[in-house]
N, C-alpha and C positions, 0 to 999 in steps of 0.2 A: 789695411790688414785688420786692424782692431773692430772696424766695422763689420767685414767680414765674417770674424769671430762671433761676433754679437748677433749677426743675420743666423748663422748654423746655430748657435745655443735658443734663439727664440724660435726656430725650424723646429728643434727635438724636444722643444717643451710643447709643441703644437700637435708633434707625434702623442710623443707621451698622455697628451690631454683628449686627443682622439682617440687613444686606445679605453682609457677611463669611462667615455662617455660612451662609448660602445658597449663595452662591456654592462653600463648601468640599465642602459634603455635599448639594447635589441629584444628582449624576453618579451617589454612591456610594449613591440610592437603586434595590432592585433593581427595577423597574418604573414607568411610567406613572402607574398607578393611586396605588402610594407618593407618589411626586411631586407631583401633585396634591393630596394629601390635606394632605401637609407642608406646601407654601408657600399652601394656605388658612389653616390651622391656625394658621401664623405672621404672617401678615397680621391675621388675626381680631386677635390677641390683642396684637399689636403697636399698631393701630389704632384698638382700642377699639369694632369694630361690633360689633351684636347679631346682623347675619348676614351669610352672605356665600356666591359662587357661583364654582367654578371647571371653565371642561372644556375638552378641547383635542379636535380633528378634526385626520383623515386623508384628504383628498379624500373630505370633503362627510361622513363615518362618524363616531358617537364613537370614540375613543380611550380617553377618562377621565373622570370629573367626580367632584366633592366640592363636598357642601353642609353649609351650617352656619346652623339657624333657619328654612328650605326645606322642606316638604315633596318628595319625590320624585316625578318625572312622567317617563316615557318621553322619555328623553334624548335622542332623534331630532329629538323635536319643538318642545325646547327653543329653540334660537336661531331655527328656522323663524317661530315663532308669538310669542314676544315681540321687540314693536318698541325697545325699548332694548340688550337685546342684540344685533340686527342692526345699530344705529347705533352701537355698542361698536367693533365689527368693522370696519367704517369708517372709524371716528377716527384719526389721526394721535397722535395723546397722550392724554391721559386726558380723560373725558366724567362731566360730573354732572349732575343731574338731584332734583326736589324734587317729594313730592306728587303718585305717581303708581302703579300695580301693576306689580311685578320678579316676574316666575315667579307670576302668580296671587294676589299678597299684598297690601295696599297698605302703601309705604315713606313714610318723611316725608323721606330727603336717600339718594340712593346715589352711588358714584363709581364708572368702568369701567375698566379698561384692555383693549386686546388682546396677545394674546401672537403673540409676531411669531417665524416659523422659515423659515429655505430660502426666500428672498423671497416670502413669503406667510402672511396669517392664519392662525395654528394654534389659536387659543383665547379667551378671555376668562376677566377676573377681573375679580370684583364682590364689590363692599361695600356694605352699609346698613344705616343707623338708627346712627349713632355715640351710643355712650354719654358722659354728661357726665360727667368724672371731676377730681378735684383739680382744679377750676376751668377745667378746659377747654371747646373751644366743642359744640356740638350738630352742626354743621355739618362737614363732611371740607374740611382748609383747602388753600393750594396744595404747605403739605411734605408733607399724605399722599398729593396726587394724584402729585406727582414720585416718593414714596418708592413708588407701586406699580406706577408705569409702569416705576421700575429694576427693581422685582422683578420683574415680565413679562418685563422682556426677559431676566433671568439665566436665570429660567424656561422661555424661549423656547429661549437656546441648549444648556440643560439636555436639554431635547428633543429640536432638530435632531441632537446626538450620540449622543442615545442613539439615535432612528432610524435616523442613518448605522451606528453600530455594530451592529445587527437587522438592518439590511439587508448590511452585511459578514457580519454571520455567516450567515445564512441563503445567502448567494452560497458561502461556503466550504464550508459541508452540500452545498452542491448539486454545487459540484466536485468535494468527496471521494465522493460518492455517482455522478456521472459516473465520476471515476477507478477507483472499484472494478468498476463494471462495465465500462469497458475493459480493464482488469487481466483479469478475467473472461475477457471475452470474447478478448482476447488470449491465455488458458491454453489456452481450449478451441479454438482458429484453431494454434496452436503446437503442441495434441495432434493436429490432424487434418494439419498439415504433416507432424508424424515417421513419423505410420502413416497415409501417404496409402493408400487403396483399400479395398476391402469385403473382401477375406480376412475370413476368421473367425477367423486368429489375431490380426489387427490390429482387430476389435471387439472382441475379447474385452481385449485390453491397454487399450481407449478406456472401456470400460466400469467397467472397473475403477478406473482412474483418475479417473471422475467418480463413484465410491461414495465412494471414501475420503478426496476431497480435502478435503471440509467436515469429517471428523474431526479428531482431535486424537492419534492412535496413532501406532503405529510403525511403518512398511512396507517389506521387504526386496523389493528390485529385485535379480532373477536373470538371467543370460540370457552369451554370447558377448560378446569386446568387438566394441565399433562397430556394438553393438543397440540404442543411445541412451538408457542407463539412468540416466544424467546428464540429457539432457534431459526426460526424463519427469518425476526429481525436481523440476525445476523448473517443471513442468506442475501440482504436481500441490502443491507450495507458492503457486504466481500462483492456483488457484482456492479456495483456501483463507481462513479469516478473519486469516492471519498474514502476507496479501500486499503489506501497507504496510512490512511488517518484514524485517530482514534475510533473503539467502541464502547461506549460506557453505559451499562445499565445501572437503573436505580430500580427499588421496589417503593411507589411509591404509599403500600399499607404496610409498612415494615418501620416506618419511624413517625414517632411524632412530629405534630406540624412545626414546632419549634425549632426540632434538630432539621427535621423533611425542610425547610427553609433556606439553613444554611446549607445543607447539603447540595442544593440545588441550586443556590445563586451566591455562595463562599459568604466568610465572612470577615468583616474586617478588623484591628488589633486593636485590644481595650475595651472591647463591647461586651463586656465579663470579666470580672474579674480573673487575671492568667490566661485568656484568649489569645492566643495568637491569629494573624491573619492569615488563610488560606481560600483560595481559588474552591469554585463549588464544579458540581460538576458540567455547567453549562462551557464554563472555561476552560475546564479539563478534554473535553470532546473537540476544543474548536477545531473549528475544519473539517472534522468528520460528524459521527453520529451518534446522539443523546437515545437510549431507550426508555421511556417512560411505562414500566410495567406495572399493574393493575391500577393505571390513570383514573379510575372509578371512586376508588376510597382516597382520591386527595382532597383535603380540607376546601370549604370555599373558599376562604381567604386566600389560600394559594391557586386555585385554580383563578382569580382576578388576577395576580401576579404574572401566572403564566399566559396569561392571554395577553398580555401589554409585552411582556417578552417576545412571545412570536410576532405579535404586531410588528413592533419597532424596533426588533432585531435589536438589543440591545441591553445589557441587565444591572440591578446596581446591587451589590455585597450588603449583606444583613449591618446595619451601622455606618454604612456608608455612603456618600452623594456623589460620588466620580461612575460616570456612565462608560460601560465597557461594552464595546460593540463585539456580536460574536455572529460563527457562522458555522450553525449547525441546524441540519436535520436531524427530524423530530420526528421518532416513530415512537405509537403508544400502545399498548393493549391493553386489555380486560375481558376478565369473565362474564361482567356484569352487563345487564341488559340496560345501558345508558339511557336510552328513549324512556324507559320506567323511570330512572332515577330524575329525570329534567322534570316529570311530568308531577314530581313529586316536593321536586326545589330542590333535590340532592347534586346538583350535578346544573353548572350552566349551558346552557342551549348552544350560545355563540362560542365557546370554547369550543363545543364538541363537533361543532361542522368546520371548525378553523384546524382540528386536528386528524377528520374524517375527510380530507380530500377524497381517499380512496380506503377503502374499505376490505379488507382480505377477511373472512369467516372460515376458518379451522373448524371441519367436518371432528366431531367426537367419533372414534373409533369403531362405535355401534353403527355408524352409517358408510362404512369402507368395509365391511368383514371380506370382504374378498380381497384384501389384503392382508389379512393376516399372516398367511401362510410365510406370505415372503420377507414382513416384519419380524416373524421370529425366526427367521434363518439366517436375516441380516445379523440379530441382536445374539444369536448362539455361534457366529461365526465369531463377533468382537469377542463374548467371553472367553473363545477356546482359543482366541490370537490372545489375549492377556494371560491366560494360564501356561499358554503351551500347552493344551492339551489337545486331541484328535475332538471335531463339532457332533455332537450329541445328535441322534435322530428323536425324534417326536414317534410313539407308538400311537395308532390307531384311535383311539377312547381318547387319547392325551387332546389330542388336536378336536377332537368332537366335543370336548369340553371346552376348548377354547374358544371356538367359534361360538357356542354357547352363553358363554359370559356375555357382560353387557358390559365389563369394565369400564366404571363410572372414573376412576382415576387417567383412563383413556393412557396414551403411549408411554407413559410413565409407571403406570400400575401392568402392562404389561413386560417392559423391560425388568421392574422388579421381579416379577415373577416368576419369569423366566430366567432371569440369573439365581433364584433361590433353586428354582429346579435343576440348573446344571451342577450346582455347588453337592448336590443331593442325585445324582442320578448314579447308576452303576452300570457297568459292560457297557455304555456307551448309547446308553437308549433313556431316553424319558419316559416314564410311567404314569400314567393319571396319578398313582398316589403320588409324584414325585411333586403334583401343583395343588400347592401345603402352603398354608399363613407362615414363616417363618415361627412366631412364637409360639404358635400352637402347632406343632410338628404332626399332632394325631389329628389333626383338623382339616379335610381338604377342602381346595378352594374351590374347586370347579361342582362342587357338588349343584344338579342345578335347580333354581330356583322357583317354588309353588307357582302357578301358572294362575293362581286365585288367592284373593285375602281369606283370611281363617273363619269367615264364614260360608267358603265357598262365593264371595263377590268376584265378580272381574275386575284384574286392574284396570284402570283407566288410561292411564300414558305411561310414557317412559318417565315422566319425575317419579310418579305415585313407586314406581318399578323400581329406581336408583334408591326411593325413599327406604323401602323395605329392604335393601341390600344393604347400607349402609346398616341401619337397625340391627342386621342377621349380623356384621362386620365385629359392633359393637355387644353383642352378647358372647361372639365368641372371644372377645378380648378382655372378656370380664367386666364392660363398662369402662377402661382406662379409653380415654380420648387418645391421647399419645400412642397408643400402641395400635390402636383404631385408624387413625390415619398413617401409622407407617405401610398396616396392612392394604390400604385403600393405596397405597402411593400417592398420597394426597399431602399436604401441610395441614397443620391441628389447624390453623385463622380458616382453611376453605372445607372444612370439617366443618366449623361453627355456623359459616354460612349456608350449606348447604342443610343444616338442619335447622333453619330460620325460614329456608324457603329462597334465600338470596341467588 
C-alpha cells in the first residue's frame, strides 16, 4: 500500500513537471511541425500509451501532425473520415472511448482532447491502448484525461502565438517590401520632378541615374551651382539597396580642415581640452550613403586621408588608433573643373578617378530651355499647394523673358524667381513686371541683356555673357556681395568664385 502511495505521488510530480516544461519550451520550438511532434512524444511517454495521434488545422488545412504506433494516411482525410476524431473536436473536455478502430486500427481504451486557439478548434490529441506498468490500471483514469486536456490547451496557446507572430511578421515583409517600392518609386517621381521635360540633356542625366543607382560605386556629380547635384544624390541613394539607411551630406568648403576632419572621421575624448567623443560623419552614414559636396575645395591633407578611407574601407577618429571598419557609399560633386585643379597640384589625380567611377554632368539650365516652360509650372504648382492659393498663369512677354535669361544661378535662381513672382502677382497672372530682384522691387529682372560689350565688341562665350550678368546683378545691388548673390540665387563663397574666374 505505502508503496503504492509513493508510486501515485512520484506519477503527479511527473505530471506536474510535464506540465512546467511544456509550458517553458513549446514557444521556443522553431515551427509547428517541432511542436507537434514534442508534446506527442511527451504525452506518450508520460502516460504510458502504446500510440498516440496529434495534428492541428488552419481553416479546415493541415497545419501539422505526429504519429506514434499509426500508420500514415493522407492527413486531409484524417478527421473527415474518422468518427471519433470529429466527436474529439466537439467535446468540451476530454472524450474516451473503448473497443473500437482510431485511424484504421482497432484500439481496446483511447482518450481525446481538442486543442482549442483564437476561439476555435485548432486540433486534436489522442491516446491509446495504455500500457500496464508498476501496478497500474489498463484503462486512462480521470488524472490522465485532466492532465491532457492541460496539455492541449498550453498546446493550444503555444500555437495561437506562434500564428499571431507569422502573421506579424509576414504583415511586416509586406510593409517593408511596400515601403521599398514607394521609396523607389518616390526616387524615380523626385528624378522626373528635377529634370522635368524631354531635353536630351535631361534623359541623358535620368538615364544615368537609373544605371547606377542599384550599384554600389562611386559617382562624381559635375555641373554649375543650382543644377541640383544634391538632389540627384539623393535620387540616386532612394533607388538604391541602401535606401532604408542613412543620408548624410557634408559641405566639404564650408569648414575648416581642422573641424572638416573631424567631422568627417569623429573624434575622440580628450583630444582638447572639454572634447568629447563623437562618431564623424563616415560612422554616421554606415550602411548607407556619405555625400561629399563640393569635393574640390577639400584640403590636400584630407583628400590623402580620404583616399586610404576608400582604399581600405576603414577610418580612424582624429586622436585615436582603434580602426573602425565602415560601409558606405561615396558620392561627391563639384562645380569645379577637377582636370584644371590636378593639373595644377590643387587636387590629387588618384583620388579623383577612385571617386569618378562614373561620372553624371548636370546640363546648366541655358542648355535645356525647352524645359523651361514645364519647370515653372512644376515650381508655381508647389507654391500655390503651400499657400492654398489657385497656380498663377505666366503672361506672354513674362515667359519671353524667361526663356531669354541665361540664369547663371540655373534651377535655383529660377525657383527664386519665380516664388518672388507669385508672392507679387494679382488676378491670378504673372506679369513681366512681376519678375523683380526682390530687393530692388523697381528693378526687373528679365530686362534683356546687350547683345555687345560697350564698345560695340561681340561677346565671346557664355562665361564672358554670365560675367557681365553678374556685374549688371551687382550694380543693381549697390555693390553689396550678399544681396548680389541672393539675387543670383547663388551662395556669396560661388559669388567670389565665379568673379575669380573659378
Amino acid at each position: 500500500m505505502e508503496r503504492s502511495r509513493h508510486f501515485e505521488t512520484q506519477h503527479k510530480l511527473l505530471l506536474l513537471e510535464t506540465l512546467y516544461d511544456a509550458g517553458l519550451s513549446l514557444s521556443a520550438l522553431p515551427d509547428e511541425e517541432a511542436l507537434a511532434e514534442d508534446v506527442l512524444s511527451r504525452v506518450v511517454g508520460v502516460l504510458d500509451a502504446s500510440r498516440g495521434y496529434l495534428a492541428t488545422f488552419d481553416g479546415g488545412a493541415r497545419r501539422a501532425e505526429a504519429r506514434v504506433g499509426f500508420p500514415r494516411r493522407p492527413a486531409e482525410t484524417v478527421v473527415a473520415q474518422d468518427e471519433f476524431l470529429r466527436d474529439v473536436l466537439e467535446a468540451e473536455g476530454s472524450l474516451t472511448r473503448e473497443k473500437f478502430k482510431l485511424l484504421g486500427r482497432p484500439v481496446l481504451t483511447a482518450v481525446g482532447a481538442r486543442i482549442f486557439g483564437g476561439g476555435r478548434p485548432i486540433g486534436v490529441l489522442v491516446l491509446a491502448d495504455k500500457e500496464v506498468r508498476r501496478g497500474g490500471q489498463a484503462a486512462f483514469d480521470e488524472e490522465d484525461r485532466r492532465f491532457l486536456v492541460s496539455l492541449a490547451g498550453l498546446c493550444g496557446m503555444a500555437i495561437e502565438n506562434r500564428r499571431h507572430l507569422e502573421k506579424l511578421t509576414r504583415d511586416r515583409e509586406r510593409l517593408e517590401e511596400e515601403n521599398r517600392r514607394l521609396r523607389d518609386e518616390t526616387g524615380r517621381s523626385a528624378a522626373g520632378r528635377l529634370f522635368v521635360g524631354d531635353s536630351p540633356a535631361a534623359r541623358r542625366v535620368l538615364d544615368l541615374i537609373s544605371r547606377v543607382a542599384s550599384s554600389k560605386i562611386s559617382v562624381l556629380l559635375t555641373g554649375e551651382s543650382g543644377t541640383g547635384k544634391e538632389l540627384v544624390a539623393r535620387m540616386i541613394h532612394a533607388r538604391s539597396e541602401r535606401t532604408d539607411k542613412p543620408f548624410v551630406a557634408i559641405n566639404c568648403a564650408a569648414l575648416p580642415e581642422t573641424l572638416l576632419e573631424s567631422e568627417l572621421f569623429g573624434i575622440e575624448r580628450g583630444v582638447a581640452t572639454g572634447v568629447e567623443a563623437r562618431p564623424g560623419k563616415f560612422e554616421t552614414a554606415q550602411g548607407g550613403t556619405l555625400f561629399l559636396d563640393e569635393i574640390g575645395d577639400m584640403p590636400p591633407a584630407l583628400q590623402a586621408k580620404l583616399l586610404r578611407v576608400l582604399q581600405e574601407r576603414e577610418i580612424e577618429r582624429v586622436g585615436g588608433r582603434r580602426r573602425v571598419p565602415i560601409d558606405v557609399r561615396v558620392l561627391a560633386a563639384t562645380h569645379a573643373r577637377l582636370p584644371e585643379r590636378i593639373s595644377r597640384g590643387e587636387f590629387r589625380e588618384d583620388l579623383y578617378y577612385r571617386l569618378r567611377v562614373v561620372e553624371i554632368a548636370l546640363p546648366p539650365l541655358r542648355e535645356r530651355r525647352e524645359d523651361i516652360p514645364r519647370l515653372v509650372r512644376y515650381f508655381l504648382e508647389r507654391f500655390a499647394a503651400r499657400e492654398s492659393k489657385n497656380v498663377p498663369t505666366l503672361e506672354r512677354d513674362a515667359y519671353a523673358a524667361l526663356l531669354a535669361h541665361d540664369f547663371p544661378g540655373n534651377i535655383r535662381e529660377l525657383e527664386n524667381l519665380l516664388e518672388g513672382a507669385a508672392a507679387l502677382s494679382q488676378g491670378g497672372s504673372i506679369r513681366r513686371e512681376d519678375l523683380q530682384w526682390l530687393p530692388r522691387p523697381n528693378l526687373r529682372l528679365a530686362d534683356p541683356l546687350p547683345p555687345a560689350g560697350p564698345g560695340g565688341e561681340e561677346i565671346a562665350d557664355l562665361r564672358e555673357l554670365e560675367d557681365r550678368h553678374i556685374q549688371r546683378v551687382l550694380r543693381m545691388a549697390g555693390g553689396n556681395k550678399s544681396r548680389a548673390a541672393r539675387l543670383l540665387g547663388i551662395s556669396r563663397r560661388t559669388l567670389y568664385r565665379k568673379q575669380l574666374g573659378q
